[in-house]
C-alpha positions in Angstrom: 168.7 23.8 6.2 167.8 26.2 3.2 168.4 29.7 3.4 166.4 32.7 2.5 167.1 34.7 -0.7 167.6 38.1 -0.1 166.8 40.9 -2.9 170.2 41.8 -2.7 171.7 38.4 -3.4 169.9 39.0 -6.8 170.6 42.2 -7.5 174.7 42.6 -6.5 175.0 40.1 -9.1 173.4 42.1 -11.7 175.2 45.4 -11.1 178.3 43.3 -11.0 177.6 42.0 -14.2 176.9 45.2 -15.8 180.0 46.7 -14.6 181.8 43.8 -16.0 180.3 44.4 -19.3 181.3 48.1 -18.5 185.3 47.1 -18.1 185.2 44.8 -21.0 183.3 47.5 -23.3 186.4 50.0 -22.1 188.7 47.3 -23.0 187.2 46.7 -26.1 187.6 50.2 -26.7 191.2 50.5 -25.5 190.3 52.6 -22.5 191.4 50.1 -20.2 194.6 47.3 -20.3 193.7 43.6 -19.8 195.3 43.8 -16.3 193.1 46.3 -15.4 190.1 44.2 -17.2 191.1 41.0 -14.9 191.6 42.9 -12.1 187.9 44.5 -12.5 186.4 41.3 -13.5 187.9 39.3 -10.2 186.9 41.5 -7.9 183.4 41.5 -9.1 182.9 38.0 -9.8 184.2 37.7 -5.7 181.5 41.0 -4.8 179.0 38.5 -6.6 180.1 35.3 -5.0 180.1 37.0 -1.3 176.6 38.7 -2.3 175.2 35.1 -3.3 176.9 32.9 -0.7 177.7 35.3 2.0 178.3 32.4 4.9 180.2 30.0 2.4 182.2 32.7 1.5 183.1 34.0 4.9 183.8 30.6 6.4 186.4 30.5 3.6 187.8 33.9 4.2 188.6 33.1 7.6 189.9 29.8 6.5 192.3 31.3 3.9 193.1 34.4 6.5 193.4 32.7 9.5 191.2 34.9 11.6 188.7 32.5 13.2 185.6 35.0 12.9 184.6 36.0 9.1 183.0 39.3 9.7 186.9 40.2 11.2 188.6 38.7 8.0 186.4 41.1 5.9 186.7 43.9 7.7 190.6 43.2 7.9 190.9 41.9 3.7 188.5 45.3 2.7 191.2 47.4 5.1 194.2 46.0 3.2 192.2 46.6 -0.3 191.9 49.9 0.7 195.5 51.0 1.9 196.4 49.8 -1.4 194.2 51.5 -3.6 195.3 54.3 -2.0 198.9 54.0 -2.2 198.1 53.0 -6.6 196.3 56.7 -6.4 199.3 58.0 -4.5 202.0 57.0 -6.7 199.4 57.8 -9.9 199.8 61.1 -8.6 203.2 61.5 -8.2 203.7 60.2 -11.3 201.3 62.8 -12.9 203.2 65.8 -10.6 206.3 64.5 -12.5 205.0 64.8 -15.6 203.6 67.8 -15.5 207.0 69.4 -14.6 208.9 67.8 -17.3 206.3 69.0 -19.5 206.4 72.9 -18.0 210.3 73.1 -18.0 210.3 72.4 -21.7 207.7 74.6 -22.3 209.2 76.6 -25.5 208.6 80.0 -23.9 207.1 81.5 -21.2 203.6 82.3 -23.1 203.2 78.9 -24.3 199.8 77.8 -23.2 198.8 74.1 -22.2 195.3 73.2 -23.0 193.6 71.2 -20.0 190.5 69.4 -19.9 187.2 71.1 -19.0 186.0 70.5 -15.4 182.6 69.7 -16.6 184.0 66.1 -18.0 185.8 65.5 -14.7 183.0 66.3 -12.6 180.6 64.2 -14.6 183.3 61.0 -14.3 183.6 61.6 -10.5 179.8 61.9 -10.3 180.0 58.2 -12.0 182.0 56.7 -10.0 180.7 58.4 -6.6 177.2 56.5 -7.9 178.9 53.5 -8.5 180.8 53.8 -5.0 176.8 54.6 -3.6 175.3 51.8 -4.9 178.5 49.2 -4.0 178.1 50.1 -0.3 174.2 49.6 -0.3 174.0 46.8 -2.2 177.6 44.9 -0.9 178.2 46.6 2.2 175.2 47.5 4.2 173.4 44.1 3.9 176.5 41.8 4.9 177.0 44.7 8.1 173.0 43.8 8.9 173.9 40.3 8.7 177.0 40.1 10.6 175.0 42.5 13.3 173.8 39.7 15.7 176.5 37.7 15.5 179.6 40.6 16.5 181.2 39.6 19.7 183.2 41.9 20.9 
């Protein structure tokens, strides 16, 4: 039976394949390691491949998590992904705390000033990534949650 080819299915691909280029541009211009390049560039390649063949994708999901219903094994695999992206922010900021006390405590004298970055630059990379965030949840996330609608058994 052929299936229909949603507008997403077209363009989650694309945006994963700019942000790709994105991460391998940043490598290229050692912003970013190759772990964090392969990292980047897996989970997009999987955004793209569950954007493209969402039921091929599930069924595999629940396969390889055990949970017999696919929309529970993505709700339960994006749950774990998030716990540990926030526990990698956590301990980055920890480790930043850290630093920033080591680097206070051997401040040569009291007057010594410590030149920070503007907060125009950091607002204009959290508005980037918030966009990015945007656009991943109405491109990824919405249209797999209208698909999965009729089918929920609760």
């Amino acid at each position: 039976m052929p299936q229909s080819f949603s507008l997403y299915q077209l363009l989650v691909p694309l945006f994963a394949a700019l942000m790709i280029a994105k991460a391998v541009s940043q490598f290229l211009r050692h912003r970013r390691t190759l772990r964090e390049l392969c990292v980047l560039c897996t989970i997009w390649s999987g955004v793209s491949l569950v954007a493209v063949f969402p039921d091929f994708s599930m069924h595999w999901l629940s396969k390889f998590t055990g949970i017999k219903s696919g929309f529970y094994a993505l709700i339960f695999f994006t749950l774990v992904v998030l716990v540990y992206g926030f526990l990698q922010l956590l301990i980055k900021m920890e480790d930043n705390e850290r630093t920033l006390t080591e680097l206070v405590r051997r401040s040569p004298s009291p007057n010594c000033q410590i030149k920070l970055q503007s907060p125009e630059k950091n607002n204009k990379k959290l508005s980037a990534h918030s966009f990015q965030l945007l656009l991943f949840f109405l491109f990824v996330e919405l249209p797999l949650l209208h698909d999965y609608r009729y089918n929920f058994i609760p």
